[in-house]
N, C-alpha and C positions, 0 to 999 in steps of 0.2 A: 634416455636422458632428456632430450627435447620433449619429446611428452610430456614427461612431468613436469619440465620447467612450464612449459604452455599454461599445462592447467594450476599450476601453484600461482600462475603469474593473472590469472582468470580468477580465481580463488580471492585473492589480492584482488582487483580492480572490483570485481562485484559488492567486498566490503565495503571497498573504499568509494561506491556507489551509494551503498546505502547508510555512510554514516554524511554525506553530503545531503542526503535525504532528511535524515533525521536534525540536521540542521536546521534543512530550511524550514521541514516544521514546525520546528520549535520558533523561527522567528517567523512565521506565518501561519497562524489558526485558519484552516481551511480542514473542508469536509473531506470525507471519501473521492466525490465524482471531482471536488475543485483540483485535489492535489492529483488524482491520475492524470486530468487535462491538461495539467502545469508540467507534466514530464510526459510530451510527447516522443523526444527519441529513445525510449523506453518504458512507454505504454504498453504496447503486445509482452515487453519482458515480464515486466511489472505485473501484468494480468495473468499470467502462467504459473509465476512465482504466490500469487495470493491464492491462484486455484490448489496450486500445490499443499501449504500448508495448512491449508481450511480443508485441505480432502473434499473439493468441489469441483464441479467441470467450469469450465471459463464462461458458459453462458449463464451459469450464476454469477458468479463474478461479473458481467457484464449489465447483467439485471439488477447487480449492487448499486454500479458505479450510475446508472441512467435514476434510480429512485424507483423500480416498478417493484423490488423487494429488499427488505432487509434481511442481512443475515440474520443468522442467531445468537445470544447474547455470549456464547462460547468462542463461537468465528468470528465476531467482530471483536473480542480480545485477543483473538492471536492475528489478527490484521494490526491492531492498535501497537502490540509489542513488538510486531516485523517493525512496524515503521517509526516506532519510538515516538509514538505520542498516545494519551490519552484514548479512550474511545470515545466520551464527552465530545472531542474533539474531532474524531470524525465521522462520529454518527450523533448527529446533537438532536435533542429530543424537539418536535413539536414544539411552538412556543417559547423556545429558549433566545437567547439573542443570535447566537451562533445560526442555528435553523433558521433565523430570517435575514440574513444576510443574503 
């Protein structure tokens, strides 16, 4: 019985994490690398969680968030929908205004 309550209650708190997330995106256009850096007490979660649904190991993921590669245009939409923003938005092309921020 405690078990489950834990994890239903773990269930619950990590939504209610990521719809905090997707808030503050919405009110702060920021890239990949800015928004991982902006949630430090949940960076390492955060990067496990993006390896996990990209089917990546974390030193990609890490190679994301630094700029030495881009994902693929597949895994940065399913990065873009975990965190409820655009991809536009967190992988802004070359030349865009976003990109030279």
């Amino acid at each position: 019985m405690f078990a489950s309550c834990t994890k239903i209650c773990t269930v619950k708190l990590k939504r209610l994490h990521l719809i905090t997330i997707k808030r503050t995106l919405k009110n702060l256009k920021m890239d990949l690398a800015t928004y991982v850096t902006n949630t430090p007490n949940k960076r390492e979660e955060l990067i496990k969680e993006l390896a996990e649904i990209t089917c990546s190991d974390v030193t990609s993921v890490y190679r994301w968030i630094n700029g030495r590669n881009t994902p693929p245009a597949i895994k940065q939409k399913l990065i873009a929908e975990h965190l409820g923003v655009t991809v536009e938005e967190l992988f802004p092309s070359p030349g865009t205004k976003e990109a030279e921020k």
